[in-house]
N, CA, C and O of each residue as an XYZ file, in Angstrom:
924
protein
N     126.549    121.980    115.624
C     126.677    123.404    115.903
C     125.521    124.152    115.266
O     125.183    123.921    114.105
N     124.751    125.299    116.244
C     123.786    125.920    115.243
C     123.937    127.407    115.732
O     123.951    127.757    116.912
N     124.035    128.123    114.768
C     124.189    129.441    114.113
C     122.945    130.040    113.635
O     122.195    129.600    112.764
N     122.807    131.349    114.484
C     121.341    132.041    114.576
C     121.860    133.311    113.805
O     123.020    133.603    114.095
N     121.108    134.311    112.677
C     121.400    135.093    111.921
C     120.208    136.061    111.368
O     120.151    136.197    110.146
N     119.451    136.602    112.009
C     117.865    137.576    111.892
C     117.499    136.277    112.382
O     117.799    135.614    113.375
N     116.326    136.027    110.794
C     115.054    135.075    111.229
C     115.485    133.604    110.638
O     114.673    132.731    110.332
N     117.257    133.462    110.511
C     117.592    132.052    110.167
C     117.909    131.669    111.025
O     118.359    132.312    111.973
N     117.742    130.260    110.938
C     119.230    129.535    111.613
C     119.936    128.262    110.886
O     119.395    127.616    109.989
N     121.158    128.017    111.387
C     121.554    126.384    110.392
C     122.371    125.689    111.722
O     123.238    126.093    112.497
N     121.618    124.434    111.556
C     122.833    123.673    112.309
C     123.091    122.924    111.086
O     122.517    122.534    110.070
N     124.437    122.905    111.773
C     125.549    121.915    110.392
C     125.996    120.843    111.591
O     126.167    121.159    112.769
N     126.129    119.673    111.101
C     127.407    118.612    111.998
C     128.017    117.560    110.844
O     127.461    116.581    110.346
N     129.024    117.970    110.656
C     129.808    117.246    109.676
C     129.542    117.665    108.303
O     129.478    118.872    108.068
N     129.379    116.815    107.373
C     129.149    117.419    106.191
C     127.258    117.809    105.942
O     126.629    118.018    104.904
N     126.928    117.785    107.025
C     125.162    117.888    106.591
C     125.214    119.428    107.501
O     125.898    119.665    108.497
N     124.083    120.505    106.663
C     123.366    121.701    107.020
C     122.077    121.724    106.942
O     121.540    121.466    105.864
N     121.021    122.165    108.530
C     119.509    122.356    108.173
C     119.630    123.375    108.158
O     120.091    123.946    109.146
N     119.411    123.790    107.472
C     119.071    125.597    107.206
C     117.399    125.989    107.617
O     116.473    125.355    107.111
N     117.206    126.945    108.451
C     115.469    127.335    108.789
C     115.943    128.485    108.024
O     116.992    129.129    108.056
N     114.542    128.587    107.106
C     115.022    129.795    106.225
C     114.120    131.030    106.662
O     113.349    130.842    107.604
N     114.153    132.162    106.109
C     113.564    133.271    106.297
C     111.953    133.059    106.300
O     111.109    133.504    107.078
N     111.802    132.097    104.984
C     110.935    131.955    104.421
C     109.652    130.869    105.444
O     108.438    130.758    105.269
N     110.319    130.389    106.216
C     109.532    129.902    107.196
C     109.738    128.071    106.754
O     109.005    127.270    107.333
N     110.880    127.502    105.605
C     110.952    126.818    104.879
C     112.207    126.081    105.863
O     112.856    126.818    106.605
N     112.480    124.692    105.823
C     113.573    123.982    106.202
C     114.446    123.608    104.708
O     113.882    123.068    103.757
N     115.721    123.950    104.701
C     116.613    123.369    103.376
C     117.946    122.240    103.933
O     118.875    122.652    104.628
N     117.868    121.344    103.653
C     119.017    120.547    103.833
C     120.248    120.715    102.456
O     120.059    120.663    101.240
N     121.127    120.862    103.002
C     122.772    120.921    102.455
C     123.090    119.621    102.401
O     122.245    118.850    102.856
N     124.383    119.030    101.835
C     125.002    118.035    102.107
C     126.572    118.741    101.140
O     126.668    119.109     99.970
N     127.456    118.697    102.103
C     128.640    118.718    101.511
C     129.139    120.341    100.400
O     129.947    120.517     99.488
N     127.658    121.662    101.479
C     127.492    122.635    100.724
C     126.770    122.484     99.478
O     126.872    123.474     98.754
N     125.973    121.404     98.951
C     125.185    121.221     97.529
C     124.255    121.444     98.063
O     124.125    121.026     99.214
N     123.440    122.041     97.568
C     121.700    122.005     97.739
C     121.118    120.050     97.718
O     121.400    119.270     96.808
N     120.427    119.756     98.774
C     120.092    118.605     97.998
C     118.207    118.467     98.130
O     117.602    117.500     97.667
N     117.495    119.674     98.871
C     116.031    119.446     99.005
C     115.615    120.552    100.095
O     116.420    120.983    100.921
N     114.299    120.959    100.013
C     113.601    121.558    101.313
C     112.237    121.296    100.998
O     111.730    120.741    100.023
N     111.655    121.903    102.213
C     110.420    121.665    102.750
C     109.315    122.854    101.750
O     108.168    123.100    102.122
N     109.954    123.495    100.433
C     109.201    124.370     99.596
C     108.600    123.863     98.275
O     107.556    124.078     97.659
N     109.392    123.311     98.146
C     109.205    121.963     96.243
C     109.071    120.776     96.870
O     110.182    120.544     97.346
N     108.141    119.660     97.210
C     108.426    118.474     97.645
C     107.706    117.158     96.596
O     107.686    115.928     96.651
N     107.153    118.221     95.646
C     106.182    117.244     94.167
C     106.898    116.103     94.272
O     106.313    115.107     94.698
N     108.389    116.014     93.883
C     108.535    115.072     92.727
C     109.048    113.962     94.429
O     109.067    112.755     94.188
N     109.346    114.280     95.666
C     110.047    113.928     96.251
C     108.797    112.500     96.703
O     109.046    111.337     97.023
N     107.305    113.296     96.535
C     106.357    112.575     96.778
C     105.800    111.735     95.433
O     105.146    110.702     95.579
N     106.079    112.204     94.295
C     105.415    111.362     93.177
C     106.641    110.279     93.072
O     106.368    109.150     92.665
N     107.729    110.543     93.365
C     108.299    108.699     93.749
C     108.088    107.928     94.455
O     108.607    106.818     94.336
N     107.072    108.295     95.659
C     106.176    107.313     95.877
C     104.954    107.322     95.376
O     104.678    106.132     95.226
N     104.251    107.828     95.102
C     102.541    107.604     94.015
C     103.165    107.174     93.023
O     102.631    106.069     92.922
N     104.264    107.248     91.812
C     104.150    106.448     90.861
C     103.994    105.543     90.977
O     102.978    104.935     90.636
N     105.366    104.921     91.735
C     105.387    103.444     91.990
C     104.563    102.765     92.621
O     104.501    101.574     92.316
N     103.634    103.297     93.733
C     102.603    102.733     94.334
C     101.265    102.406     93.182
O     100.538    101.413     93.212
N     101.216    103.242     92.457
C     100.295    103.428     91.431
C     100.318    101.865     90.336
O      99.377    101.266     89.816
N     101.412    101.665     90.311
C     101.744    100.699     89.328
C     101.517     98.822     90.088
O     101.386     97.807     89.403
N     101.533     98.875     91.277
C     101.507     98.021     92.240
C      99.927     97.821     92.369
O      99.187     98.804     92.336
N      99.409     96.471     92.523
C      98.069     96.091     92.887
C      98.241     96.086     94.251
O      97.508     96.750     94.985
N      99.471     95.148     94.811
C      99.362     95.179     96.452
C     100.532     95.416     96.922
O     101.195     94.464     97.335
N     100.966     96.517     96.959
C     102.251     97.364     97.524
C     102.625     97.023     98.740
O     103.284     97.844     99.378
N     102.402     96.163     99.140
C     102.721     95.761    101.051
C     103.924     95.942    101.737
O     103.969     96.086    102.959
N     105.304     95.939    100.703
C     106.147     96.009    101.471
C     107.249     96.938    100.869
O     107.852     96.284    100.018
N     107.780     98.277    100.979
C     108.387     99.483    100.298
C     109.758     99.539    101.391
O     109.893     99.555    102.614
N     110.590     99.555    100.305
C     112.261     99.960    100.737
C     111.981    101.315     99.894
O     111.535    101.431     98.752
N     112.411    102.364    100.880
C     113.003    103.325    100.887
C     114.620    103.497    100.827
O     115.397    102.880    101.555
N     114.982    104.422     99.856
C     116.745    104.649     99.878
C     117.146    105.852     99.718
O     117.398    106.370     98.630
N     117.274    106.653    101.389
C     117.374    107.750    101.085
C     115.950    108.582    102.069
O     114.831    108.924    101.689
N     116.588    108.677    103.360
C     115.167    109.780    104.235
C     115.200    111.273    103.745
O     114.134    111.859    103.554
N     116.236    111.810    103.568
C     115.545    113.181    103.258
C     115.023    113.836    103.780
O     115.697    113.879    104.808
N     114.082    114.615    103.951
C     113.016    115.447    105.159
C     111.726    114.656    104.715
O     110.614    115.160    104.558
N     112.018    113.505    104.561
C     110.963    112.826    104.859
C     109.525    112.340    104.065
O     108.745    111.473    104.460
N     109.411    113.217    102.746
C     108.329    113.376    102.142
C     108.022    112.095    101.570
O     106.976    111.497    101.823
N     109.021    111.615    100.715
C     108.846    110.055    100.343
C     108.138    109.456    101.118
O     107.083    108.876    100.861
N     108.760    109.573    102.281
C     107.825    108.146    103.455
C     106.537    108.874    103.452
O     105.610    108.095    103.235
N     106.181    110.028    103.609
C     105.175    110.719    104.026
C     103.987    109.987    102.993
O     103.122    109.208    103.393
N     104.168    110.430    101.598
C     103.515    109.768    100.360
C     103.181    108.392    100.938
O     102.029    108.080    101.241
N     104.521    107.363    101.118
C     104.171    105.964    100.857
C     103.513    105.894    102.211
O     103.384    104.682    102.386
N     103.066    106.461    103.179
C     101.822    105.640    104.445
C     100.913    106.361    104.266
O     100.049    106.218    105.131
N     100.652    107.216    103.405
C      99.167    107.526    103.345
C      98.422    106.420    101.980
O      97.445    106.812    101.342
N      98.903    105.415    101.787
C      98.625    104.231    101.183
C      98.494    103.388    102.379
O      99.381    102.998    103.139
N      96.698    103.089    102.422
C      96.373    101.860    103.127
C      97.203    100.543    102.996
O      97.492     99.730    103.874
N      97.460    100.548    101.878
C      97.712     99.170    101.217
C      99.264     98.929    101.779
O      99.750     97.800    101.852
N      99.782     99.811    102.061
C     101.567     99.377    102.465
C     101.266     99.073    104.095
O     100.615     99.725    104.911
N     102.044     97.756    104.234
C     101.904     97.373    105.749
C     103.407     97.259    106.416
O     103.753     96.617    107.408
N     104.260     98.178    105.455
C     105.500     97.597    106.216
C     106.512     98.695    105.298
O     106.614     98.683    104.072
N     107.125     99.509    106.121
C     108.112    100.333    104.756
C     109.511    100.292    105.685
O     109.427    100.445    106.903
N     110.883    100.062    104.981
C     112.066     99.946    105.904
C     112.595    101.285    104.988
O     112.250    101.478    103.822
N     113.178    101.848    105.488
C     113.728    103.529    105.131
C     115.521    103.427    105.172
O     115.804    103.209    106.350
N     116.295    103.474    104.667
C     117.686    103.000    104.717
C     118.544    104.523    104.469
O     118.346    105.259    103.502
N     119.382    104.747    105.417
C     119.680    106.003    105.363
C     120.970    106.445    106.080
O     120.986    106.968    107.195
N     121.952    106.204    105.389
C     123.400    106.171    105.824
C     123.857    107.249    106.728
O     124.990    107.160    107.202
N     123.072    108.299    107.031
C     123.642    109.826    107.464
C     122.792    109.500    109.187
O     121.595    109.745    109.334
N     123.607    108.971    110.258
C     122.989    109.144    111.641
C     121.848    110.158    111.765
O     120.656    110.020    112.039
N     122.860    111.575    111.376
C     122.545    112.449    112.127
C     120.923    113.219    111.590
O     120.263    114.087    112.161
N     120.662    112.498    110.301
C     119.850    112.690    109.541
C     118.762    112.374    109.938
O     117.721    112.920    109.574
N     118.888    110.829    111.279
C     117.730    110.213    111.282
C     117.422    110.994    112.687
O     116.303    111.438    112.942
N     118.503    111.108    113.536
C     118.458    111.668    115.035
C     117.748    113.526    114.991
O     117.252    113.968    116.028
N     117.819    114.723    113.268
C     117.139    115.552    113.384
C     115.454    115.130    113.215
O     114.476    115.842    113.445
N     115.491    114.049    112.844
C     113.959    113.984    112.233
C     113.605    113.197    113.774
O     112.763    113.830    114.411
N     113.962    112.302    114.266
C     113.501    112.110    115.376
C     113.265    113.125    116.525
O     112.181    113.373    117.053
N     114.515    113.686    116.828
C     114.308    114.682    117.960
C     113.746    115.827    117.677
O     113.797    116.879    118.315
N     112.888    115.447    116.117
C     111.980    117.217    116.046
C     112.816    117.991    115.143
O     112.264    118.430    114.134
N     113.963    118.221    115.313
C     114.597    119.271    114.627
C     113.860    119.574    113.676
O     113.376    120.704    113.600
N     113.605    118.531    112.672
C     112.609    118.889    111.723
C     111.608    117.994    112.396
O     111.488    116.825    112.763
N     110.944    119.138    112.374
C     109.460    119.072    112.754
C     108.123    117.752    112.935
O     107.713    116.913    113.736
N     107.869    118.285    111.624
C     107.301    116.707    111.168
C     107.978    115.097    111.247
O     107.512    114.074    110.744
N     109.021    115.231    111.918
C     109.654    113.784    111.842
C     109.180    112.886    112.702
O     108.874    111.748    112.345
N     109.072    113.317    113.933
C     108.646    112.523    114.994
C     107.385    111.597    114.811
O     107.288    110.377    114.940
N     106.170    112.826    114.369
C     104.876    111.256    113.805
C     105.307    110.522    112.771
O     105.044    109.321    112.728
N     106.079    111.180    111.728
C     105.953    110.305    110.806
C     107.256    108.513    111.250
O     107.002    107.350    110.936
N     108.317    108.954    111.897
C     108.925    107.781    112.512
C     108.004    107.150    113.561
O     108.303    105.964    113.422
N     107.280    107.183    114.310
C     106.664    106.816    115.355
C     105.773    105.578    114.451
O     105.492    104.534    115.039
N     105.321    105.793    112.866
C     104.402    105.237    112.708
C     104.935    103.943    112.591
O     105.965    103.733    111.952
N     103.964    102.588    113.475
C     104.079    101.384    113.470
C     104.589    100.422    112.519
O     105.048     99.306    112.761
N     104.406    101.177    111.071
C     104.776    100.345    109.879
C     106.313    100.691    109.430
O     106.738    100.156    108.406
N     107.112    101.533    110.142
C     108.157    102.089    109.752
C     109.406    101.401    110.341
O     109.394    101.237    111.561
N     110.376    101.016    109.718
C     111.676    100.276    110.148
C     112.880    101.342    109.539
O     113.194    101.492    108.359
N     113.263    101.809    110.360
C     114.898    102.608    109.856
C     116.027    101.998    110.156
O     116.363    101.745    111.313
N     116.706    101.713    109.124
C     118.116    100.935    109.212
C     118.821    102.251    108.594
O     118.394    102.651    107.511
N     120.120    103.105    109.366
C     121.024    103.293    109.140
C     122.193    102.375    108.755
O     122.714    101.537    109.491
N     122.613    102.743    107.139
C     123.112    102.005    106.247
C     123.437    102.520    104.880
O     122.835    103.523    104.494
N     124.321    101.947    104.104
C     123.890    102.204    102.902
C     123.148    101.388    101.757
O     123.414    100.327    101.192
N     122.577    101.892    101.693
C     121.365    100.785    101.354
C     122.166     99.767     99.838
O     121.936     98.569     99.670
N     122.877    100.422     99.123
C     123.258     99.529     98.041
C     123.719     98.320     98.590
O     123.794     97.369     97.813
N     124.221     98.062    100.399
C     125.100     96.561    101.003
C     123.581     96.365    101.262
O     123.211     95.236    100.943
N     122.619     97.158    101.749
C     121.148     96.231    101.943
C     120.469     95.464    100.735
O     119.907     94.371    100.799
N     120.685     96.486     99.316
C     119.999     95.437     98.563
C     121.296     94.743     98.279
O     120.873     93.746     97.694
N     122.176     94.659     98.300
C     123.180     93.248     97.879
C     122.846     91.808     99.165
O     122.930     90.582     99.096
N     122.496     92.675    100.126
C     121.973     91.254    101.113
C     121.016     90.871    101.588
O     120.926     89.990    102.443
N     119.850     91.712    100.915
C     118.334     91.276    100.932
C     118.592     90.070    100.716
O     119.659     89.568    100.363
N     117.078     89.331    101.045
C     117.040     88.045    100.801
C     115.762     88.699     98.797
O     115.235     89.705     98.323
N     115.977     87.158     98.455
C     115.150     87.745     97.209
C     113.705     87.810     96.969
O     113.055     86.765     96.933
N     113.082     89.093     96.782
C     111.926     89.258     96.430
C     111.511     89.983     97.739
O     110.281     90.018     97.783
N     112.060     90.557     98.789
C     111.942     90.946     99.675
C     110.724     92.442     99.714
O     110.139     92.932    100.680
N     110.704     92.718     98.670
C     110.299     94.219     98.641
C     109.034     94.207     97.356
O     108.911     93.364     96.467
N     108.432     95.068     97.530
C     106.823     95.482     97.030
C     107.325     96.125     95.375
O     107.139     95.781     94.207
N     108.101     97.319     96.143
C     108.578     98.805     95.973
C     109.695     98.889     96.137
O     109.942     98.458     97.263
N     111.098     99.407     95.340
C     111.695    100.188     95.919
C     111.835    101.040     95.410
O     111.793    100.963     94.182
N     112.103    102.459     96.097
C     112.337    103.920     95.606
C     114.010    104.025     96.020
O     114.707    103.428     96.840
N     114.258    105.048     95.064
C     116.034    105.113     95.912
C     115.939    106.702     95.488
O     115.122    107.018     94.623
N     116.473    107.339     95.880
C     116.610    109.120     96.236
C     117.801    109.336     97.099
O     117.621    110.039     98.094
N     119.014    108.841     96.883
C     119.855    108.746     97.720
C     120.660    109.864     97.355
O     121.178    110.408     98.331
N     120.916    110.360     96.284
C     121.950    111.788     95.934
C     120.771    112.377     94.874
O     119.562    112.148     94.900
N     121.633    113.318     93.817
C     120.577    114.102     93.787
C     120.856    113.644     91.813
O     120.464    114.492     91.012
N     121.424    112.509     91.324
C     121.205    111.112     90.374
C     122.824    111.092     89.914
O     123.918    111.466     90.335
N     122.268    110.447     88.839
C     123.987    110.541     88.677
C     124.912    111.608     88.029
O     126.127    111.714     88.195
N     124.078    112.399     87.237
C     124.973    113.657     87.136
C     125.296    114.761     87.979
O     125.979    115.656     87.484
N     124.867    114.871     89.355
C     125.053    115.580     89.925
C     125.366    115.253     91.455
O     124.998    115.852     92.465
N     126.223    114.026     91.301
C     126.475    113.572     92.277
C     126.985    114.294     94.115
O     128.156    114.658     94.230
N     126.075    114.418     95.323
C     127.079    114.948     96.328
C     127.584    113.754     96.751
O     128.593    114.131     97.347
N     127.558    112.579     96.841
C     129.198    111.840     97.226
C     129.272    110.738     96.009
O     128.401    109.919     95.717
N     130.669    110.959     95.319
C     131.124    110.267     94.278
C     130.665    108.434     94.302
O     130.453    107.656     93.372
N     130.643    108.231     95.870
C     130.764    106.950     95.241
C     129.002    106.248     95.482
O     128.700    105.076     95.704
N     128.320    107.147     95.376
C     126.878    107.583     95.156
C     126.618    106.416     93.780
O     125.770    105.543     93.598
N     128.101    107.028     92.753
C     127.735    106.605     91.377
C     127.198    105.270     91.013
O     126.436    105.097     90.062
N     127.761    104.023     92.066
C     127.895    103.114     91.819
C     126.069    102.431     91.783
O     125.541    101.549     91.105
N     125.682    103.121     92.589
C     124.202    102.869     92.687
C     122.961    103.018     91.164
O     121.903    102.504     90.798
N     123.748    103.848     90.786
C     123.133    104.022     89.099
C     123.102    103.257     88.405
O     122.193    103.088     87.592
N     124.586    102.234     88.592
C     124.801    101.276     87.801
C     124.501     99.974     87.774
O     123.924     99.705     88.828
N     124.635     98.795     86.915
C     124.087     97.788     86.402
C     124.232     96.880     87.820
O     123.280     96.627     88.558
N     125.202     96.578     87.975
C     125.615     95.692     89.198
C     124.355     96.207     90.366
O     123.311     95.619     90.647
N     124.786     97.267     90.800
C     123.360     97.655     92.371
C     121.902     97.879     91.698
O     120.844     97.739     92.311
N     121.981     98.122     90.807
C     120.318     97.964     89.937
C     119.965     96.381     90.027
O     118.846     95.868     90.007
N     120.964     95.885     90.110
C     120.044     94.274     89.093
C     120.223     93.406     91.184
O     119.720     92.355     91.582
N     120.848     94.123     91.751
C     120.437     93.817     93.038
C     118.943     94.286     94.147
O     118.416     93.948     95.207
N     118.785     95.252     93.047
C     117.532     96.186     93.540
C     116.759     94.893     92.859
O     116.063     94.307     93.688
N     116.732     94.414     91.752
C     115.754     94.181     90.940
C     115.565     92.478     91.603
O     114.499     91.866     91.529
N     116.557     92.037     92.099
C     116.523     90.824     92.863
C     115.774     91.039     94.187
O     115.130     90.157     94.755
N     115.904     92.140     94.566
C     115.281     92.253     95.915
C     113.766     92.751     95.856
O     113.033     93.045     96.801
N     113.480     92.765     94.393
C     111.735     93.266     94.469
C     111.449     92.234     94.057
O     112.327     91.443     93.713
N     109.889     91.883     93.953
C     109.119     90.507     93.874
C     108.215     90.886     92.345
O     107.919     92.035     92.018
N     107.951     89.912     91.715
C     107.153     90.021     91.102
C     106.203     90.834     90.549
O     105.252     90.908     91.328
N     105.984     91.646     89.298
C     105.321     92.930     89.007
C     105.377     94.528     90.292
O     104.560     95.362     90.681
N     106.726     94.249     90.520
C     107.038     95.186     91.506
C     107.894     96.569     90.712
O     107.933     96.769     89.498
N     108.309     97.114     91.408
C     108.592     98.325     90.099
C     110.118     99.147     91.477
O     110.123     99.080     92.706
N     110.772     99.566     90.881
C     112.587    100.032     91.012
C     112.426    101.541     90.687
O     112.689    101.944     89.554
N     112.073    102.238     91.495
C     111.960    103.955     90.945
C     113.242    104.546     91.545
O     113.563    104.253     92.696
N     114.139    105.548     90.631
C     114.970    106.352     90.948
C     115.180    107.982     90.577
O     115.254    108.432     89.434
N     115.235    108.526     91.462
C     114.741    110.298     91.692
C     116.294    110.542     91.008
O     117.283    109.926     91.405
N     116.319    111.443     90.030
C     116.919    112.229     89.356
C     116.985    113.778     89.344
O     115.831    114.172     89.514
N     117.695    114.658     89.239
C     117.702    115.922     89.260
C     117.841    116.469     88.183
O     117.427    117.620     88.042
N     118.636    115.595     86.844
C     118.460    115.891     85.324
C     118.131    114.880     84.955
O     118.040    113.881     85.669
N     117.860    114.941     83.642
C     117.653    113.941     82.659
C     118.916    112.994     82.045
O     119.698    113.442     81.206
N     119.002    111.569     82.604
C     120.081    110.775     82.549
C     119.435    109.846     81.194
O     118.516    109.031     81.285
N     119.990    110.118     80.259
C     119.735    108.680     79.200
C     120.359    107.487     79.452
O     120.009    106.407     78.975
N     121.468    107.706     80.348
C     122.612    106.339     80.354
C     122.038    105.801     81.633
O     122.781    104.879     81.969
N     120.972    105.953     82.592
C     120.476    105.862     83.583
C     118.841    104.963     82.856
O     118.086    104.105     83.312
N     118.897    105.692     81.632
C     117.678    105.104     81.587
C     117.878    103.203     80.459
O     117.237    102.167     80.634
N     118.969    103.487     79.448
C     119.237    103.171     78.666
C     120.031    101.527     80.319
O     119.628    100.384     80.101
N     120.667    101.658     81.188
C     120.865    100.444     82.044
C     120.006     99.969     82.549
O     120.209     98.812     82.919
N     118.912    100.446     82.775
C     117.358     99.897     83.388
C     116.625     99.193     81.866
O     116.277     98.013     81.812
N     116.570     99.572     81.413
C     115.789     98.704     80.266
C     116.914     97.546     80.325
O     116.355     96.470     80.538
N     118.151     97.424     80.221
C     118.962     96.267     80.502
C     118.972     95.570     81.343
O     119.486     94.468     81.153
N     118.253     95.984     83.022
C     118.092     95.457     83.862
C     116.739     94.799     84.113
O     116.493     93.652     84.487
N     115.589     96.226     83.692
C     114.660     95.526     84.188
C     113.523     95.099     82.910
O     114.102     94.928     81.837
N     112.201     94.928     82.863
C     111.869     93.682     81.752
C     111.261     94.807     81.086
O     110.931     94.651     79.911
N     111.020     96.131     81.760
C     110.668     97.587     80.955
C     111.126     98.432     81.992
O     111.199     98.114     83.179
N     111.430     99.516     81.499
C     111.869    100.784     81.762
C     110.634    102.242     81.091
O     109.863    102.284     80.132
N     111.096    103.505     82.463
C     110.654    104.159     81.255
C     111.193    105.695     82.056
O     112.052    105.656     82.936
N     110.774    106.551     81.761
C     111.386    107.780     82.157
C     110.097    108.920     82.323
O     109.421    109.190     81.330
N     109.850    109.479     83.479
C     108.976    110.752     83.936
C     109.418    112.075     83.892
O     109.639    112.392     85.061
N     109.696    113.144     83.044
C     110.008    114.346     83.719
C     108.694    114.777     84.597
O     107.584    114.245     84.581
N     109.263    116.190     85.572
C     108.427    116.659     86.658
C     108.652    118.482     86.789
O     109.039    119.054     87.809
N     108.401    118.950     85.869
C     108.178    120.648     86.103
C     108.086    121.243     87.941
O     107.217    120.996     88.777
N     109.235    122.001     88.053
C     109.079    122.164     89.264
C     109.407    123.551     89.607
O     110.102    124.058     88.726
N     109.145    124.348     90.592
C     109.620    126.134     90.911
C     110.324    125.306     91.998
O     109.775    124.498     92.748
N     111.810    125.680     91.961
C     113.006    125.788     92.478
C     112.900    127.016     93.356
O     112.715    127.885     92.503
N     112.902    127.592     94.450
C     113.118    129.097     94.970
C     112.820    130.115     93.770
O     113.684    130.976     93.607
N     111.503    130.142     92.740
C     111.522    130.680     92.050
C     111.961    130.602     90.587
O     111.635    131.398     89.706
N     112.820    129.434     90.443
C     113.503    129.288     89.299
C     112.794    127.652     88.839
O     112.375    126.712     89.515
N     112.906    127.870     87.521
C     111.723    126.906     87.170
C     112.934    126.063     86.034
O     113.461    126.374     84.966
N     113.016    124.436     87.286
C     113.863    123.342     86.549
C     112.918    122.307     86.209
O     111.748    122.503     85.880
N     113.638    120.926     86.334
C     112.897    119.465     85.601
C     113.521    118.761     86.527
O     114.749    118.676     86.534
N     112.784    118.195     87.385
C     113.207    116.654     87.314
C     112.499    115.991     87.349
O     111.288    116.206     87.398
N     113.459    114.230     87.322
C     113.339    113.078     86.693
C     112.623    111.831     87.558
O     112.896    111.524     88.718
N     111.777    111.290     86.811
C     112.087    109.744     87.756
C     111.932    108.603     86.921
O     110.929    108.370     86.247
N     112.738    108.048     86.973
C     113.257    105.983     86.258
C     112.776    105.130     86.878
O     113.126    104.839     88.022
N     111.768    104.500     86.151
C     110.724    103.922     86.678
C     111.403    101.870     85.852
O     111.508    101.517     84.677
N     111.619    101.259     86.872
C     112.360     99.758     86.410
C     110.477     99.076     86.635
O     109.561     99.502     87.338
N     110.538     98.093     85.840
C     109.213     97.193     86.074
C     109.830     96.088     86.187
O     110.894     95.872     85.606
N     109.075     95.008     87.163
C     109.456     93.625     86.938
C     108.148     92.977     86.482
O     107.286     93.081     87.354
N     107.745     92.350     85.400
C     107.047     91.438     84.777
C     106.258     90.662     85.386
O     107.018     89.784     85.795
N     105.034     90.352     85.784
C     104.355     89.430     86.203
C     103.521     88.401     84.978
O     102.898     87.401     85.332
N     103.623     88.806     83.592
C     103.090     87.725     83.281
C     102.025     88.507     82.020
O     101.837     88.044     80.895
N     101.548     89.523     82.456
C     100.587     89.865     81.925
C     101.142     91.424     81.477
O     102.226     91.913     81.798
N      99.941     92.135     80.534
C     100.454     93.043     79.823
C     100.907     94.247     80.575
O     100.239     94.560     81.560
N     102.056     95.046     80.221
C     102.406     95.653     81.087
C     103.019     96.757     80.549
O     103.333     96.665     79.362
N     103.258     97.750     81.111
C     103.699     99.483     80.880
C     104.471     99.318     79.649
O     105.194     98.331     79.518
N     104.356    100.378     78.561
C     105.338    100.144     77.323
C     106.251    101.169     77.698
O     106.007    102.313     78.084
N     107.691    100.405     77.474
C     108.653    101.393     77.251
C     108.499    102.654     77.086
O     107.996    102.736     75.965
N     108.710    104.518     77.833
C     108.635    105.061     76.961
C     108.975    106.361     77.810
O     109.128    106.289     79.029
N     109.073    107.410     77.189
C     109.878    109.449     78.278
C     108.628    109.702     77.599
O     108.237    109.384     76.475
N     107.610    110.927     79.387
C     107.509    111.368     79.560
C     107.920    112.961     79.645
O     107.235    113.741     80.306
């Protein structure tokens, strides 16, 4: 259903809202929570440059969590990725970015290196095969303290982490987008992975000036590697 109001409009279908704002800006809802728009997209893109950053040959990136898209946007303007699968439980999420609704969706799905599995990605990494992945990023809610669907939580935790961490290969790296600062988020990744470490990200909110996070898991290749440590 979409609802026209001056210079807005929102279609909602089910629990998801695109809001076109005044501002000339797209905002996605989920479940009435704020969860992102097309005005702040820093940190949505430095979860992919970190992790790409940390990678010699990034070739193959799981995405968890489309969003309006910026993540993927980041990870193909890297020569070096030849293959990114995008996992994204919300249909209708993938069908606005395809049919345009939002805008920019169409090139960026069209591109050759892109695989979208509607899913939830925590049953994808439990049935990856192992070492499957370069990269993975996950951005699936907005972390664990501010959960929009409860059982979101389970993804934070030790069990779907150490499945993430099975499904990346060798000196590959496990990044997860936060909206606050989680110690118990960071404090299960050093348990999971062979270092951990924590990024804050200064950001203007519609004007209002918050933080967020990103949890950066390493897997070990052998040689010297990132020290533990918050940003």
């Amino acid at each position: 259903m979409e609802t026209v109001s001056g210079t807005e409009s929102v279609i909602v279908d089910g629990g998801l809202a695109l809001r076109h704002r005044a501002d000339g800006h797209l905002e996605l809802r989920a479940n009435g929570i704020f969860v992102m728009d097309t005005r702040e997209t820093s940190t949505e893109k430095a979860l992919a440059t970190r992790a790409l950053e940390l990678h010699a040959q990034p070739r193959k990136v799981l995405i968890g969590g489309l969003g309006l898209g910026f993540t993927l946007e980041a990870v193909l303007t890297d020569p070096r990725v030849e293959a990114v699968t995008v996992v994204e439980i919300e249909p209708r999420l993938v069908e606005w970015m395809r049919t345009g609704r939002i805008p920019h969706g169409p090139d960026l799905l069209s591109d050759e290196r892109v695989h979208i599995e509607v899913a939830d990605v925590a049953a994808v990494l439990r049935e990856s095969r192992p070492e499957a992945y370069d990269v993975v990023l996950l951005d699936v809610d907005n972390g664990p303290g501010y959960l929009v669907h409860d059982a979101n939580g389970a993804l934070y935790e030790a069990p779907a982490l150490t499945h993430a961490r099975r499904a990346t290969a060798p000196g590959g790296t496990v990044v997860v987008w936060s909206a606050a600062e989680a110690p118990a988020l960071l404090e299960v990744m050093r348990q999971v992975f062979d270092h951990a470490e924590a990024h804050s990200y200064p950001v203007d909110l519609q004007g209002h000036e918050e933080t967020y996070w990103l949890y950066v898991g390493w897997l070990s290749t052998g040689r010297v590697s990132p020290r533990n440590g918050t940003n």
